[in-house]
PDB file of the backbone (N, CA, C, O) and the ligand in Angstrom, with CONECT records:
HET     ZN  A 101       1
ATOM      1  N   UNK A   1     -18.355  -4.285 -14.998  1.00  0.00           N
ATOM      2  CA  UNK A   1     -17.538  -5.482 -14.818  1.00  0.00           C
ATOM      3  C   UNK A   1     -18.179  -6.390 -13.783  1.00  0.00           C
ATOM      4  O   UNK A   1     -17.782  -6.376 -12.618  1.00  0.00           O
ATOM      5  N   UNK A   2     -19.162  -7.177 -14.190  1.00  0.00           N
ATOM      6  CA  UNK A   2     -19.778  -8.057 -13.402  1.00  0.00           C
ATOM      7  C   UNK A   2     -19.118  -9.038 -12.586  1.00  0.00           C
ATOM      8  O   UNK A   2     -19.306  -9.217 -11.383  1.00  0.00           O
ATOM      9  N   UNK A   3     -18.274  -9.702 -13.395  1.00  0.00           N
ATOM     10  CA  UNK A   3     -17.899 -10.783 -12.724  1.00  0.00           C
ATOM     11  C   UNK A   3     -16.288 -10.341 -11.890  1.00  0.00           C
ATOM     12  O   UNK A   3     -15.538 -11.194 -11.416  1.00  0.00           O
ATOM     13  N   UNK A   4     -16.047  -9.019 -11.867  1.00  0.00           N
ATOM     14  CA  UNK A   4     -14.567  -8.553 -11.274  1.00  0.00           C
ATOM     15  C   UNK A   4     -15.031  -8.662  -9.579  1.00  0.00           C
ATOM     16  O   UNK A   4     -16.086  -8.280  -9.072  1.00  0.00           O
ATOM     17  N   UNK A   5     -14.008  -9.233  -9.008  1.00  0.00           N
ATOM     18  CA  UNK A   5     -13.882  -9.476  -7.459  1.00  0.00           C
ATOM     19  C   UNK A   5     -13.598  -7.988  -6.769  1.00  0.00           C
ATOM     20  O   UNK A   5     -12.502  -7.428  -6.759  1.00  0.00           O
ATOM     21  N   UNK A   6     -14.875  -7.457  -6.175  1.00  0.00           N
ATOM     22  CA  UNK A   6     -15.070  -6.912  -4.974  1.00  0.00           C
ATOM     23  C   UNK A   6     -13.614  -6.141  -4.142  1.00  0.00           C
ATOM     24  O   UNK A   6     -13.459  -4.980  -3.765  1.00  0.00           O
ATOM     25  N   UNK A   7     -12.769  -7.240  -4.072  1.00  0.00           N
ATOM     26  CA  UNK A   7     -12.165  -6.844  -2.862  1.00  0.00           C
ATOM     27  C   UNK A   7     -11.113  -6.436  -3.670  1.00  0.00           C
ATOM     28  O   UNK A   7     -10.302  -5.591  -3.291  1.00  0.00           O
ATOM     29  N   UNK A   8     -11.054  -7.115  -5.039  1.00  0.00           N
ATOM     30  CA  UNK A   8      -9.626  -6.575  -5.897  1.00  0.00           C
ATOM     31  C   UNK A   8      -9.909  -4.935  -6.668  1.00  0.00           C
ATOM     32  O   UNK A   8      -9.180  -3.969  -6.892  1.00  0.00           O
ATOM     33  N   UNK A   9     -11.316  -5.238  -6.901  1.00  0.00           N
ATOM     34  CA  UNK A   9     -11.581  -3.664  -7.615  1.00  0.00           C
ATOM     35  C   UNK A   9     -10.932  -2.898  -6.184  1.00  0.00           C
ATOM     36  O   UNK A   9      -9.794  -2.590  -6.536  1.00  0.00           O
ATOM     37  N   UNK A  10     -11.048  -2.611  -5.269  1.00  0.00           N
ATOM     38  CA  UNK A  10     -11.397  -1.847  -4.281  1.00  0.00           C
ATOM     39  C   UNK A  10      -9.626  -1.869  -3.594  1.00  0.00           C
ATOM     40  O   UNK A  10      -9.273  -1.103  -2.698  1.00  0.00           O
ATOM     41  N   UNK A  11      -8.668  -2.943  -4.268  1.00  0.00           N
ATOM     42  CA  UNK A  11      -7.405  -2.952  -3.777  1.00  0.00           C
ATOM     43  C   UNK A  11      -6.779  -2.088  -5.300  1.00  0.00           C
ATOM     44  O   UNK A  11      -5.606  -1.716  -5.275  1.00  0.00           O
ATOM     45  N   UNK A  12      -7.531  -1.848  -6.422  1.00  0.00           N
ATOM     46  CA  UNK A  12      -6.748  -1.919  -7.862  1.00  0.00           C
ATOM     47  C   UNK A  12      -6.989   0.169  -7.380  1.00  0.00           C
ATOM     48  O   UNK A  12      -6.179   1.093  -7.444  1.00  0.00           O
ATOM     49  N   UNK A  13      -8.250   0.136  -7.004  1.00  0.00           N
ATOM     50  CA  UNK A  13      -8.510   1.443  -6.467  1.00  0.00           C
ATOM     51  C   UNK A  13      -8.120   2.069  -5.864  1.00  0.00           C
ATOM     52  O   UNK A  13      -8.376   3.242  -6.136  1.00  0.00           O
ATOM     53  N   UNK A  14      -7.094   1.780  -4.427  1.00  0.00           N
ATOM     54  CA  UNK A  14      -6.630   2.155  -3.854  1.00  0.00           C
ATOM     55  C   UNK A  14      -5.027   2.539  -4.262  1.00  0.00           C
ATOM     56  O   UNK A  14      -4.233   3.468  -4.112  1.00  0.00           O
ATOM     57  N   UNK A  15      -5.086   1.346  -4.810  1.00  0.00           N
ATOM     58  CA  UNK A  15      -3.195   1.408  -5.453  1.00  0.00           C
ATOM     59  C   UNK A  15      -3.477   2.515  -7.173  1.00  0.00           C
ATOM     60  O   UNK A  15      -2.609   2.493  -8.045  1.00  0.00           O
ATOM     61  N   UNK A  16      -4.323   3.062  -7.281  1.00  0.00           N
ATOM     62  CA  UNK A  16      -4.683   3.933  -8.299  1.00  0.00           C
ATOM     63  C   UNK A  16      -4.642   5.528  -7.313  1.00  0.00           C
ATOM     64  O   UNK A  16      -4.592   6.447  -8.129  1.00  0.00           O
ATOM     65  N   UNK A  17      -4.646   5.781  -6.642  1.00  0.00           N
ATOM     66  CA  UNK A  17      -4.544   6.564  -5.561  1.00  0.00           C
ATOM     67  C   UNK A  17      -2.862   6.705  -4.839  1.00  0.00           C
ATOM     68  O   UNK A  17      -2.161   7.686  -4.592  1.00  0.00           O
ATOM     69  N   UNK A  18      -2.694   5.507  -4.695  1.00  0.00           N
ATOM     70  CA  UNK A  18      -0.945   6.095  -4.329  1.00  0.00           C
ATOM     71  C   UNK A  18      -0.472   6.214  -5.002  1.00  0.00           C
ATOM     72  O   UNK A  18       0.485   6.947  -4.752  1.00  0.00           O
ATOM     73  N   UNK A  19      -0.551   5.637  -6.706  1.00  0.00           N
ATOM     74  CA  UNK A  19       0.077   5.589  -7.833  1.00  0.00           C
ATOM     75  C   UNK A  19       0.641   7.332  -8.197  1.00  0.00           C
ATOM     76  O   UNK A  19       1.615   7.778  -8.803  1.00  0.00           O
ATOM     77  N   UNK A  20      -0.918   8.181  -7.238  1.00  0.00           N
ATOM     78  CA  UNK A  20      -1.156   9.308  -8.224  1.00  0.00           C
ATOM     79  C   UNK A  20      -0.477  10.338  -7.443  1.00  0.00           C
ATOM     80  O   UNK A  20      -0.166  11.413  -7.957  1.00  0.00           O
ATOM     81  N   UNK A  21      -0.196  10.011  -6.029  1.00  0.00           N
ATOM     82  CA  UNK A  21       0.118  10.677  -4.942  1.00  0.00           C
ATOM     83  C   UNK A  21       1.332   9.595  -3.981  1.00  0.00           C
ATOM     84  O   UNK A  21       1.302   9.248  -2.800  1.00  0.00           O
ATOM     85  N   UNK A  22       2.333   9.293  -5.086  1.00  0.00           N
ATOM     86  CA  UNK A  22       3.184   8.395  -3.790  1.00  0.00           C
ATOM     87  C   UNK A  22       4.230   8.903  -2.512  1.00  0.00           C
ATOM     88  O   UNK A  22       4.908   8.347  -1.649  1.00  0.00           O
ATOM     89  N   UNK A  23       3.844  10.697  -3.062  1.00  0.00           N
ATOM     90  CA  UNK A  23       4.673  11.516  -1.780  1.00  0.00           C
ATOM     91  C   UNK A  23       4.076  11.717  -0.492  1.00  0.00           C
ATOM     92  O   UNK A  23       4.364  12.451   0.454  1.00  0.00           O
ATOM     93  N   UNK A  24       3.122  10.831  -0.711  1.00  0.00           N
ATOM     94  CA  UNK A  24       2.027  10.896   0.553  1.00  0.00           C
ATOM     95  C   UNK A  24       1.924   9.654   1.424  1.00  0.00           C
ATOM     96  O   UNK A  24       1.403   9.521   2.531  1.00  0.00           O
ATOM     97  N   UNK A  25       2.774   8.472   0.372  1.00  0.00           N
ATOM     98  CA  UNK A  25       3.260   7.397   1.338  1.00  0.00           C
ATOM     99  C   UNK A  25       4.210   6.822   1.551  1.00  0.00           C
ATOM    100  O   UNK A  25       5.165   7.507   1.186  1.00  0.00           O
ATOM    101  N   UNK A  26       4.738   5.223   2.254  1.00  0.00           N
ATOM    102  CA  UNK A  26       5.705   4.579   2.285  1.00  0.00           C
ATOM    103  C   UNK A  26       5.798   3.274   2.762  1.00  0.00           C
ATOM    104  O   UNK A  26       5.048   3.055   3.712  1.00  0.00           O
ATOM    105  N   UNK A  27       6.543   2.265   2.366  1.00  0.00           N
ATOM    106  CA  UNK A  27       6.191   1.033   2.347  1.00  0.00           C
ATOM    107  C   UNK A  27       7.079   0.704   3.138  1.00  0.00           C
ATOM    108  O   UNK A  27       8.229   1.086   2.921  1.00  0.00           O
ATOM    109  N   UNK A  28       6.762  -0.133   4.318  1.00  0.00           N
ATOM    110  CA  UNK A  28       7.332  -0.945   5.614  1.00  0.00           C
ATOM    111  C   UNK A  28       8.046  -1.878   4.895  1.00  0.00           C
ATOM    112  O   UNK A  28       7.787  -2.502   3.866  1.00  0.00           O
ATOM    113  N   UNK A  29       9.134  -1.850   5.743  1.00  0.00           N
ATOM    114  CA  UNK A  29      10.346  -2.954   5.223  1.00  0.00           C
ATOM    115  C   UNK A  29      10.409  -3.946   6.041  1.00  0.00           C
ATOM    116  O   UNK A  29      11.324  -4.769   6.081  1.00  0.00           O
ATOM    117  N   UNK A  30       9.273  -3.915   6.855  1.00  0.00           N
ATOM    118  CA  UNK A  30       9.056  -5.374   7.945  1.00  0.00           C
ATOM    119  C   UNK A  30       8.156  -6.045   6.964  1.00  0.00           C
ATOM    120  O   UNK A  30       8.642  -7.115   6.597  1.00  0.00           O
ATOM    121  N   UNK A  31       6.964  -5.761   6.397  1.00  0.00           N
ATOM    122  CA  UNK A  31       6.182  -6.820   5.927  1.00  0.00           C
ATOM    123  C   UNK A  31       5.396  -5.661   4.684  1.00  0.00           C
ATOM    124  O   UNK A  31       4.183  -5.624   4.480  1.00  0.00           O
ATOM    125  N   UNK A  32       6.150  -5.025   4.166  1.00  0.00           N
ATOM    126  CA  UNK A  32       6.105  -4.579   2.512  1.00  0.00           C
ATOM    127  C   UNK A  32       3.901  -3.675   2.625  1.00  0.00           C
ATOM    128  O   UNK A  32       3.147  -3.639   1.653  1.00  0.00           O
ATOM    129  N   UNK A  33       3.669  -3.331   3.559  1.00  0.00           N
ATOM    130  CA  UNK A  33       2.600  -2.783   3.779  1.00  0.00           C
ATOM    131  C   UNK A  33       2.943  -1.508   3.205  1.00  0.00           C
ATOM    132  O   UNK A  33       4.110  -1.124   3.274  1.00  0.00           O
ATOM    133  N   UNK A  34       2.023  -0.782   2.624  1.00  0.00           N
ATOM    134  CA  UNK A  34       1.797   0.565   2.054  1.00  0.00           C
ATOM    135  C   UNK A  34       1.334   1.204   3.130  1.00  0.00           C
ATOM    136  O   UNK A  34       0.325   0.586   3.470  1.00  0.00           O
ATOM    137  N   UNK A  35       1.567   2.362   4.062  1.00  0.00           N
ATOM    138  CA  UNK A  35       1.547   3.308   5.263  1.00  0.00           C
ATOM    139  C   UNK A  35       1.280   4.566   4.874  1.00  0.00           C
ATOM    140  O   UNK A  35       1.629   4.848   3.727  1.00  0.00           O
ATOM    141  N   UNK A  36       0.650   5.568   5.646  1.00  0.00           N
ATOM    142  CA  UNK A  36       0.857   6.468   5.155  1.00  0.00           C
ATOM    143  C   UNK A  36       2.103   7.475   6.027  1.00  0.00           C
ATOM    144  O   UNK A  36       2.409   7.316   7.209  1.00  0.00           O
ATOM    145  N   UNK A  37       2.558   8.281   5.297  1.00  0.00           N
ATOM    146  CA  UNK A  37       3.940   9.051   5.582  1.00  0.00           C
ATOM    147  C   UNK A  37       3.994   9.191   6.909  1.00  0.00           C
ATOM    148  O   UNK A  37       4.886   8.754   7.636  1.00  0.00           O
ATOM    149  N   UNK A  38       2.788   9.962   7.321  1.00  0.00           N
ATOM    150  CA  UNK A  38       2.726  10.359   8.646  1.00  0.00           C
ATOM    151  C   UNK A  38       2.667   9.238   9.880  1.00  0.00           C
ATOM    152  O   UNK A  38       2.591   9.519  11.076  1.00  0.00           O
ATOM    153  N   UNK A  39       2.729   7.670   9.202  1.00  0.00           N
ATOM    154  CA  UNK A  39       2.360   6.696  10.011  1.00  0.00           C
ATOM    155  C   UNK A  39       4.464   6.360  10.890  1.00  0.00           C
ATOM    156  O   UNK A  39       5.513   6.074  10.312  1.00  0.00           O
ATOM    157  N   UNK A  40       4.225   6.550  12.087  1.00  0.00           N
ATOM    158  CA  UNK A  40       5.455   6.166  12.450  1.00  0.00           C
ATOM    159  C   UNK A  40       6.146   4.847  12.794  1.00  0.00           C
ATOM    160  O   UNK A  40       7.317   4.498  12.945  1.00  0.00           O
ATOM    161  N   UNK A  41       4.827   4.192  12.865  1.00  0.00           N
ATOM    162  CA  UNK A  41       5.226   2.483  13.649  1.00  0.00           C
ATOM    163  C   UNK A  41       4.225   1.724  12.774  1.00  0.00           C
ATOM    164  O   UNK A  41       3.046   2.068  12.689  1.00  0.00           O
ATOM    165  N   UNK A  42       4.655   0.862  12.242  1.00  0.00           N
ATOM    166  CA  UNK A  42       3.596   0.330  11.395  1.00  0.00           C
ATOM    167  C   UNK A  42       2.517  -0.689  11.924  1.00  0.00           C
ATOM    168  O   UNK A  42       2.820  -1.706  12.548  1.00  0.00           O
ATOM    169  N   UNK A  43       1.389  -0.365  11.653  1.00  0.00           N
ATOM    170  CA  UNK A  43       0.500  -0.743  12.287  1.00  0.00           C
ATOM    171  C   UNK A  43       0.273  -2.668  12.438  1.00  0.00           C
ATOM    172  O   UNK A  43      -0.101  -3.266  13.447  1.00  0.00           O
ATOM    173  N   UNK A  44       0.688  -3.344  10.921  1.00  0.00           N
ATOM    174  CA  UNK A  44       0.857  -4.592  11.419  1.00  0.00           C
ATOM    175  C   UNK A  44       1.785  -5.550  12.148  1.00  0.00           C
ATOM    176  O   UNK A  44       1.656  -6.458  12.969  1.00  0.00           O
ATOM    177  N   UNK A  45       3.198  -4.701  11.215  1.00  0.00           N
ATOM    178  CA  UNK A  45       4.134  -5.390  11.969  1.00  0.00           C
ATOM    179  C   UNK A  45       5.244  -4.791  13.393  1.00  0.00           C
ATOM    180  O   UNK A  45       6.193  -5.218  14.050  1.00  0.00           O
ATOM    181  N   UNK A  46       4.377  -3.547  13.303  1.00  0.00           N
ATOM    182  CA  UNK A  46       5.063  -2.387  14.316  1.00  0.00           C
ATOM    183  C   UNK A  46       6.696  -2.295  14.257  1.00  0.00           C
ATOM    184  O   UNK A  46       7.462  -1.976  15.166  1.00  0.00           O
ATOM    185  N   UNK A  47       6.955  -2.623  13.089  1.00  0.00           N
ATOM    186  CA  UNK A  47       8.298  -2.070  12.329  1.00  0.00           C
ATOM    187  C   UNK A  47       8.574  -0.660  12.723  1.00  0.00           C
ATOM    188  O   UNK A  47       7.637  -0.253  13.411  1.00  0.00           O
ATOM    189  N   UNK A  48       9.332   0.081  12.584  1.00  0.00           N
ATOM    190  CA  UNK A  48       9.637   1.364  11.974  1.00  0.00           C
ATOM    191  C   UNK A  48      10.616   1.683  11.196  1.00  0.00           C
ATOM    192  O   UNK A  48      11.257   2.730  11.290  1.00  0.00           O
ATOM    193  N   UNK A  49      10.804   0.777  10.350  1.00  0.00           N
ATOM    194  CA  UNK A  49      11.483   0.913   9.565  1.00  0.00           C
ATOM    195  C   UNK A  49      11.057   0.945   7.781  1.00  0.00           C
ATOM    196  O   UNK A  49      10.872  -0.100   7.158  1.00  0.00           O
ATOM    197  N   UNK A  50      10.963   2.198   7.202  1.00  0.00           N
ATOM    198  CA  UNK A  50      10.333   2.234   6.191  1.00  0.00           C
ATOM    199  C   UNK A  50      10.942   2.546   4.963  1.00  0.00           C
ATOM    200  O   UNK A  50      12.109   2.706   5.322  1.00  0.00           O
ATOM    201  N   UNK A  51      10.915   2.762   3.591  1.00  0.00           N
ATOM    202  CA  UNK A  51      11.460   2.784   2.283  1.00  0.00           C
ATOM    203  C   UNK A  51      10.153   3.912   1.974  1.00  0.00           C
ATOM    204  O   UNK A  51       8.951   3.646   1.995  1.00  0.00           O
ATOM    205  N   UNK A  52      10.754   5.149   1.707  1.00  0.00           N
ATOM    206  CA  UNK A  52       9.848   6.276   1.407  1.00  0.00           C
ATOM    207  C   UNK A  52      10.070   6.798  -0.077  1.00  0.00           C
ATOM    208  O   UNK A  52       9.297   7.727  -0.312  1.00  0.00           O
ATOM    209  N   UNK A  53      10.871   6.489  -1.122  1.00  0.00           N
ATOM    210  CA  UNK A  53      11.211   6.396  -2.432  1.00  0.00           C
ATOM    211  C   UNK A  53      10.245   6.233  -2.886  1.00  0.00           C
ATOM    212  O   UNK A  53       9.622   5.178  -2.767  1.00  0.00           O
ATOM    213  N   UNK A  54       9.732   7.532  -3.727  1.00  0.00           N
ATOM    214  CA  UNK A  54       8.386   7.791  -4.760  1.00  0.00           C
ATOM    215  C   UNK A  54       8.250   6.203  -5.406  1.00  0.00           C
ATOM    216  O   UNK A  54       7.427   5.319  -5.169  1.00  0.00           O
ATOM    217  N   UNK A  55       9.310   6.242  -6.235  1.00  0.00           N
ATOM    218  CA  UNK A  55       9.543   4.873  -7.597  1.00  0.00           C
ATOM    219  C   UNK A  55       9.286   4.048  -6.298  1.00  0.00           C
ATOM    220  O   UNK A  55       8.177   3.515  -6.302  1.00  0.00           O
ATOM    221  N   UNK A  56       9.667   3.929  -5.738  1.00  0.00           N
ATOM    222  CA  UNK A  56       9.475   1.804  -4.699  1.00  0.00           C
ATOM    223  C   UNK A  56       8.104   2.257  -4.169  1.00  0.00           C
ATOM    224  O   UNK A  56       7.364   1.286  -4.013  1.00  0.00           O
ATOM    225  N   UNK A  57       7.577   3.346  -3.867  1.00  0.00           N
ATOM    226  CA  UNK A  57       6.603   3.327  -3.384  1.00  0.00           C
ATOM    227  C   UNK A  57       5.282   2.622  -4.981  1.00  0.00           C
ATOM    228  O   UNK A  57       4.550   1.639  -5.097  1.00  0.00           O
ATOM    229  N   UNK A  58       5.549   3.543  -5.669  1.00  0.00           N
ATOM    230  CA  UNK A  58       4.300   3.213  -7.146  1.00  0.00           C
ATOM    231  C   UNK A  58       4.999   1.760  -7.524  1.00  0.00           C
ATOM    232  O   UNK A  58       4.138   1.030  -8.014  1.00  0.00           O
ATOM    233  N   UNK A  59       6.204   1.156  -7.454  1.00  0.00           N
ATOM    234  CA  UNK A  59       5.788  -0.094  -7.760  1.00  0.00           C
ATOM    235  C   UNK A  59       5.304  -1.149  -7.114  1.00  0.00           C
ATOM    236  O   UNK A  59       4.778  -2.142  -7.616  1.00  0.00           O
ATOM    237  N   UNK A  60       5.512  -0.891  -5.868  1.00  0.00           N
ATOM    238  CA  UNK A  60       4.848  -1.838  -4.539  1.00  0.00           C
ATOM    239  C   UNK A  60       3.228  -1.515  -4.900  1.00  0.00           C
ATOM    240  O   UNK A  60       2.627  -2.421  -5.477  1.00  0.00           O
ATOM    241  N   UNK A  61       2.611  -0.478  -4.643  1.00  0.00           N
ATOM    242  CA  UNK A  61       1.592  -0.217  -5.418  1.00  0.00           C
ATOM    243  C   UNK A  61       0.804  -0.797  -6.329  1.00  0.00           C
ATOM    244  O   UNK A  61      -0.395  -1.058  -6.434  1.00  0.00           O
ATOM    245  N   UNK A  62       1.873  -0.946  -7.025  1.00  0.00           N
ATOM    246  CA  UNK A  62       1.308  -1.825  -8.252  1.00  0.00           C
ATOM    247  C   UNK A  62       1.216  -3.091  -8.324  1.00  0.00           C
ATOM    248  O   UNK A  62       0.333  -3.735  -8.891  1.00  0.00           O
ATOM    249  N   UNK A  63       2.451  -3.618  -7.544  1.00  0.00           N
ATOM    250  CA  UNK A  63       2.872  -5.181  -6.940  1.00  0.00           C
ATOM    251  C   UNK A  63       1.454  -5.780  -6.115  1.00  0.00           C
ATOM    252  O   UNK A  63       0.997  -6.910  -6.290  1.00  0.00           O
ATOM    253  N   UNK A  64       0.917  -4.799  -5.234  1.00  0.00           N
ATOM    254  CA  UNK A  64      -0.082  -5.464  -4.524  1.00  0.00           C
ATOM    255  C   UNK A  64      -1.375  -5.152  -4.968  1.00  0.00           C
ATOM    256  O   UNK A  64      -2.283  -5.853  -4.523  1.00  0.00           O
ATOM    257  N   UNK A  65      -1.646  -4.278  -5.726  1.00  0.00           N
ATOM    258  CA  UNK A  65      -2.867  -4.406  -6.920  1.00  0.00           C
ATOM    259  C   UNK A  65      -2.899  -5.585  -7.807  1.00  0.00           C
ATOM    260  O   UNK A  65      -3.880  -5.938  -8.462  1.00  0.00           O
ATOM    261  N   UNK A  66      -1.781  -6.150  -7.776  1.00  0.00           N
ATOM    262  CA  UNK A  66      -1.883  -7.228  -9.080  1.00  0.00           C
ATOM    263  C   UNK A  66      -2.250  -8.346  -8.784  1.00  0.00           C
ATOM    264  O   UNK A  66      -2.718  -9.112  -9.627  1.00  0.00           O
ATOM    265  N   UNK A  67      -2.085  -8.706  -7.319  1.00  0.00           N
ATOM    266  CA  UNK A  67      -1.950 -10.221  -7.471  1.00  0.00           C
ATOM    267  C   UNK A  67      -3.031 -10.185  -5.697  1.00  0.00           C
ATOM    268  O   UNK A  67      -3.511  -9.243  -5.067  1.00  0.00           O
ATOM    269  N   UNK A  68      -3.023 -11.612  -5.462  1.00  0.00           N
ATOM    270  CA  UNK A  68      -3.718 -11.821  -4.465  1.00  0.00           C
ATOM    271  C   UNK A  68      -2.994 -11.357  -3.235  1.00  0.00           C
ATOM    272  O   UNK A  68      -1.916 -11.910  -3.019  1.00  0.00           O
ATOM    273  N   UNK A  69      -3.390 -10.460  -2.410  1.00  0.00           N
ATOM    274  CA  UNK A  69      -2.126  -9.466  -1.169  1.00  0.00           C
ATOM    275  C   UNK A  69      -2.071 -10.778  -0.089  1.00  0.00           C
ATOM    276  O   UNK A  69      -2.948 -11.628   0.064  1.00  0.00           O
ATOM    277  N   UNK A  70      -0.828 -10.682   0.578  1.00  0.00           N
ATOM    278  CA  UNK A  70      -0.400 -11.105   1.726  1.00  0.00           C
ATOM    279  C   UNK A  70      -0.681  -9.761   3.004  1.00  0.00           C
ATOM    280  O   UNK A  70      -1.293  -9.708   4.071  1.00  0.00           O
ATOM    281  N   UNK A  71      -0.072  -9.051   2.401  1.00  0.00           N
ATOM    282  CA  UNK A  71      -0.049  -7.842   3.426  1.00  0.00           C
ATOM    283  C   UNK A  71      -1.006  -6.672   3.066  1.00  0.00           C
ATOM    284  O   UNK A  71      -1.398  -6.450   1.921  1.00  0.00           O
ATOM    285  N   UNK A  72      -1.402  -5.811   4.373  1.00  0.00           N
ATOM    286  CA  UNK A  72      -2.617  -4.945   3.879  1.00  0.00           C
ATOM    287  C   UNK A  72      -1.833  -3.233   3.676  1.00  0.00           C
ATOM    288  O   UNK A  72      -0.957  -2.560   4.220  1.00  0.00           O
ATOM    289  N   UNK A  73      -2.708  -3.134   2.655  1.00  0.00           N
ATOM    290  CA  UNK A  73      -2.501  -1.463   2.315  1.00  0.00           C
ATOM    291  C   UNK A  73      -3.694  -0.304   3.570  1.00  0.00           C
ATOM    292  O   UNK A  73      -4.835   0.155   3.515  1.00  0.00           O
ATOM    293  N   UNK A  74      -2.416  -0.283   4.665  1.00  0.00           N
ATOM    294  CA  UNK A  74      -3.334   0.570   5.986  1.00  0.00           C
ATOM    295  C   UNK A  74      -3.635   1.577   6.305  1.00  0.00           C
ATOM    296  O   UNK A  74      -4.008   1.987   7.404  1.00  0.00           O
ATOM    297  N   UNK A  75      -3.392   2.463   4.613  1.00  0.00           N
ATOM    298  CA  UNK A  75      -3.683   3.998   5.255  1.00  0.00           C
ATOM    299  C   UNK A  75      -5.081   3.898   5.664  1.00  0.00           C
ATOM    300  O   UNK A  75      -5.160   4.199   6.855  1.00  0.00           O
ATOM    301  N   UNK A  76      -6.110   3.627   5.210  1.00  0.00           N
ATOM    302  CA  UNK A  76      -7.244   3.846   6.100  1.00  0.00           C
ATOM    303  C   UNK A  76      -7.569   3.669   7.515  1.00  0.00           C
ATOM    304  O   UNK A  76      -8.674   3.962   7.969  1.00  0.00           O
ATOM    305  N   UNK A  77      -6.645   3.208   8.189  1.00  0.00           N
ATOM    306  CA  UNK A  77      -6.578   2.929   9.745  1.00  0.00           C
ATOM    307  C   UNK A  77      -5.970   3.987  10.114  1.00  0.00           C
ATOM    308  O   UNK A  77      -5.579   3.909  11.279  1.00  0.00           O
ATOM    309  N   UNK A  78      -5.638   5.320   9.393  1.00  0.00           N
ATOM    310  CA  UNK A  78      -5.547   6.086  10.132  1.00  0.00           C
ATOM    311  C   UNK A  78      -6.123   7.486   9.667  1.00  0.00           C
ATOM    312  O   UNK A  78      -6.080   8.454  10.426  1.00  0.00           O
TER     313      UNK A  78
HETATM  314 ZN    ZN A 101       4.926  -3.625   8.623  1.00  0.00          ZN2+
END
C-alpha cells in the first residue's frame, strides 16, 4: 500500500491490537484516550476517571483508527 499514510497504518495497527485484547485497556472520560488498565491518571489529561467496558473500549478503538485522531492512543508511554 504505497500511497497509505504512515501515521494511520501505524494508528489502524494499534487499534488492531486493542480490538484483540480490550481487557487490557480503557478509555479516559476526560479526553476519550485509549490507556492502558494499569494506567491510573491519565497521562494527557490527568483525569482519573475511566470507562473500562470491553464493547466501549473496541469501539473507541475503532472510532480513532478511522478518522484523523484528536486524542492519542498512550499505552506506549508506559
Ligand atoms: Zn485523558
Amino acid at each position: 500500500m504505497a500511497n497509505e499514510d504512515p501515521a494511520l497504518m501505524e494508528r489502524a495497527k494499534r487499534a488492531r491490537r486493542i480490538v484483540k485484547n480490550p481487557a487490557l485497556y480503557k478509555v479516559c472520560m476526560g479526553c476519550d484516550s485509549i490507556v492502558a488498565t494499569k494506567v491510573h491518571i491519565c497521562p494527557n489529561c490527568h483525569s482519573y476517571r475511566f470507562e473500562s467496558d470491553e464493547e466501549f473500549v473496541v469501539t473507541q478503538a475503532k472510532h480513532l483508527s478511522s478518522r484523523a485522531q484528536h486524542s492519542v492512543v498512550a499505552e506506549d508511554l508506559f
